[in-house]
N, C-alpha and C positions, 0 to 999 in steps of 0.2 A: 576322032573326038573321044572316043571310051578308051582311048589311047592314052590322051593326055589328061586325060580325069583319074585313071589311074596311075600314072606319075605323081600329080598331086597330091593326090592319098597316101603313096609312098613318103613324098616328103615331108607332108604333115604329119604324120606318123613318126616320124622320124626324127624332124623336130621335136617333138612331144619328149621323145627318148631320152633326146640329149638333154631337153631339162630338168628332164627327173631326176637326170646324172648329175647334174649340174649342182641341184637344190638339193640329194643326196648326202654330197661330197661337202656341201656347203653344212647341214646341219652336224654330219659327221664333225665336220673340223671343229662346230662352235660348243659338239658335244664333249670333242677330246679338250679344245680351251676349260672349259668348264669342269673338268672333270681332273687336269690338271691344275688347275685354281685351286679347285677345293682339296687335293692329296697336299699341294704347298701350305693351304691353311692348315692343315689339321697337324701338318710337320709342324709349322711354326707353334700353333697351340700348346703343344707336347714339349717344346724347346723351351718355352716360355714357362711352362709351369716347372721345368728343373731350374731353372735362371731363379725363381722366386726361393724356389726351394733351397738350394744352395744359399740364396741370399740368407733366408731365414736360420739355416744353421749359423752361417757364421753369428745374424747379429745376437743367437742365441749361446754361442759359445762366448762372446764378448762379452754378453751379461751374466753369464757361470765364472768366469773368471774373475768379474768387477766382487761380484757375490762373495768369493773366495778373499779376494785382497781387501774388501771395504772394511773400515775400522770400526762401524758400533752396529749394534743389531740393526736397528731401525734401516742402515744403508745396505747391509746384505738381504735383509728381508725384501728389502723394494727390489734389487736389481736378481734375487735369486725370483720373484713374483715375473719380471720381464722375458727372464728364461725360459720360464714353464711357458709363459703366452707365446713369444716365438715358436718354440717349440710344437705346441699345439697347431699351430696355424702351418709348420713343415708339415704333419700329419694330417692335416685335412687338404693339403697341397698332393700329398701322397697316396691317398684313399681317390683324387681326383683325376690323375695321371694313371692308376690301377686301372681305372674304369676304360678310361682310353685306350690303353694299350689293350682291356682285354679285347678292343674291337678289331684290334689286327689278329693275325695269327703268323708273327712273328715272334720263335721260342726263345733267341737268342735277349729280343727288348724283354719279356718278361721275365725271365732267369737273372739278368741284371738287374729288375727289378725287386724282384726278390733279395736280390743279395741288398740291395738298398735296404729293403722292409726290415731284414735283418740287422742289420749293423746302428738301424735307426733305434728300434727297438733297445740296443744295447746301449746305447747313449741314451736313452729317456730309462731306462734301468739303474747306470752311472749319477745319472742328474736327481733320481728319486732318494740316494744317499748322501750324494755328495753336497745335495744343495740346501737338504736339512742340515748336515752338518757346518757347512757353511756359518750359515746364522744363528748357530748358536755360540760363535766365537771363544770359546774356553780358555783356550791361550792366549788372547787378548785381554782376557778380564783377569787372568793370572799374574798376569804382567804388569796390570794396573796396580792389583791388589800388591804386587813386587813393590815396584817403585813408589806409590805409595803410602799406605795404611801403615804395610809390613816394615818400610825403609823409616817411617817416622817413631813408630814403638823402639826400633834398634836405635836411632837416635838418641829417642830420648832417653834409653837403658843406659847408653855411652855417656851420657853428658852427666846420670845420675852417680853413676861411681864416679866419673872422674872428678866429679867435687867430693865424693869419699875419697879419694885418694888424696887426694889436694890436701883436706883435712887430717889425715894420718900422714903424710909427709910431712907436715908443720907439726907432727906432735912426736913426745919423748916416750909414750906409751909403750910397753913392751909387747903387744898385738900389734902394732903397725907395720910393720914388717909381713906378717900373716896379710892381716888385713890388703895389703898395697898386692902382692902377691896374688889371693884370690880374687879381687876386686878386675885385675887386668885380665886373669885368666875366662874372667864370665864376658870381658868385654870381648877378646878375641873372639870367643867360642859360637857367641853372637854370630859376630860379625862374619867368620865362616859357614852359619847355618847358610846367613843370609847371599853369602856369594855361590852357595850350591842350587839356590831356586832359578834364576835366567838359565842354565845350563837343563835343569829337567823340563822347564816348560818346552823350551827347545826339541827335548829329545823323542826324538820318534820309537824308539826300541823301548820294550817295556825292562827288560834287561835292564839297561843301564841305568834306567830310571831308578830298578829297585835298589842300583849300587849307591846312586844319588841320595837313596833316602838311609839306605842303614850308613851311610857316611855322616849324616842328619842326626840320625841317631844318635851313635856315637858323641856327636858333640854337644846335644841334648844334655846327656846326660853329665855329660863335664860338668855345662854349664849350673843345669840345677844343684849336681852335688857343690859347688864353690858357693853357691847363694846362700846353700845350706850354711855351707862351712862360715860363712857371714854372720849368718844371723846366729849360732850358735857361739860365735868370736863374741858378738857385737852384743846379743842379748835383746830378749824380745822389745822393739817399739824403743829402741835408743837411736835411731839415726832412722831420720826421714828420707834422705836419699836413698839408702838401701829399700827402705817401703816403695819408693819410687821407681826403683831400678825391677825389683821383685813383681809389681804391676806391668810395668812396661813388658816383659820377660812374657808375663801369661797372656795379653795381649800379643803380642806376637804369633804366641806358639798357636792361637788360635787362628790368628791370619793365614800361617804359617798351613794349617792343617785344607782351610779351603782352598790357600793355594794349588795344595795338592792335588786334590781331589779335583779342580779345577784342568790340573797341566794333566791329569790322568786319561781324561776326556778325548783332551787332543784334536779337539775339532778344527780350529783349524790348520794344524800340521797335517792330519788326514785329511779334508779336503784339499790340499792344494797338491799334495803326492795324487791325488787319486787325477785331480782336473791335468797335471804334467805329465799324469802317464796312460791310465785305462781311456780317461776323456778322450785326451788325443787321439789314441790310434781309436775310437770309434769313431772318432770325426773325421779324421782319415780313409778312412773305409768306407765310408757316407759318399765321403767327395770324391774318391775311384770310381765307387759305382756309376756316381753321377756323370762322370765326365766319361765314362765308356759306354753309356744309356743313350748322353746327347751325340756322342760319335758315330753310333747305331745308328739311330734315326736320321742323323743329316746324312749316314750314306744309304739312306733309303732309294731304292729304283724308282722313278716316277715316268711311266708310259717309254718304256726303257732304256730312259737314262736318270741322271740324280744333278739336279738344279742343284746350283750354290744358293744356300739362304745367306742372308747379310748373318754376319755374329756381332 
């Protein structure tokens, strides 16, 4: 009997053993599930806020650009306002993703993050100029001011001589000849001020600009001295037309000067060089970082191996 009572005890005991083994191996497993659960969430979280982030660049580069080509203030103002907000909401996307990563101690994600921080930084540096300059449109209103205030004075200078000339062609007056003479040379001389402004608004080099303007010059001064020669032919307050022509002229010259000073600005020739060349390659360098960050992370080891996440 103290035989088999002792057997017993052995295998109760024993039994005992195997369950603890049993329930062990059991909470072990449900520990590594869980523990694998939560390393796939905190991937996906981490995957997820570059996904946004990326997003937010582009739809912030696409409202830098809209900013750049919109034609009145009002519409670069609103889409250059969309950019900064995207923008910002990449940066609080960024400051949120830092946090995370600082919880790994993986040198390689944060070094790439860095390089992100940086390049981010250089496009919200880019967008702090480029997108003032933007909306303040200067060669667009140059252009306007072209075609026309400035296009309507040169009209109506042309239309003023050319009935002075009208008038001294139909006469036997020995100044008509003079008269016919200087009257065409003010109207050319004009008319070439006026074919030099589309070319300087255009022009990005300050250089050629300034060649643009003493070519201006020069013709300036043609012009006024022939108006002179007019009214010193003509005699003061004898021909309305010339009073006519002589108005239009300083009207002009005044358009003519805002113009300038307008096309000198250059905003937007400089914003849209800057958004085709410095923009790009920071947003460039944004989206490398990015996509070498989420490469990292999805070949992260998890309980030593690296689960496919969906992309």
């Amino acid at each position: 009997m103290p035989i088999k009572a002792g057997l017993r005890n052995v295998i109760g005991m024993a039994t005992w053993v195997v369950l603890l083994i049993v329930v062990t191996l059991v909470l072990l497993r449900l520990h590594k599930e869980e523990d694998l659960a939560a390393q796939l969430a905190f991937k996906s979280k981490r995957i997820a806020l570059i996904e946004r982030m990326r997003l937010g660049l582009a739809t912030a580069s696409l409202s830098e650009k809209s900013a750049v080509m919109a034609i009145t203030d009002h519409e670069s103002q609103l889409f250059a306002d969309q950019a900064r907000a995207a923008s910002a909401a990449v940066d609080e996307q960024r400051r949120e993703l830092e946090a995370l990563l600082g919880q790994t101690e993986n040198k390689i994600e944060r070094e790439l993050m860095s390089q992100f921080a940086q390049a981010f930084a250089e496009c919200q540096r880019i967008d702090g100029e480029l997108l003032t300059l933007a909306a303040q449109n200067t060669n667009l209103k140059a252009y306007g001011l072209t075609f026309g205030p400035a296009a309507d004075a040169v009209e109506e200078m042309d239309e003023a001589l050319s009935r002075l000339i009208a008038e001294y062609a139909a006469s036997n007056s020995p100044e008509a000849k003079r008269v016919i003479l200087l009257a065409s040379g003010a109207q050319s001389g004009a008319l070439r001020i006026q074919s030099f402004l589309p070319p300087h608004i255009s022009e990005r080099s300050d250089e050629k600009m300034d060649q643009l303007e003493s070519l201006m010059a020069e013709e300036d001064d043609k012009v006024r001295a022939t108006l002179t020669g007019l009214r010193a032919l003509l005699g003061p307050g004898r021909n309305a037309a010339l009073k006519t022509a002589d108005s239009s002229y300083a009207r002009f010259s005044e358009i003519q000067n805002e113009i300038l000073h307008l096309s000198r600005q250059n905003t937007n020739v400089r914003s849209l060089v800057i958004s085709l060349n410095e923009k790009r390659t920071a947003v460039s360098m944004c989206d490398d970082a990015l996509n070498a960050l989420e490469k990292a992370i999805r070949e992260e080891p998890v309980n030593d191996r690296t689960p496919e996440l969906p992309r």
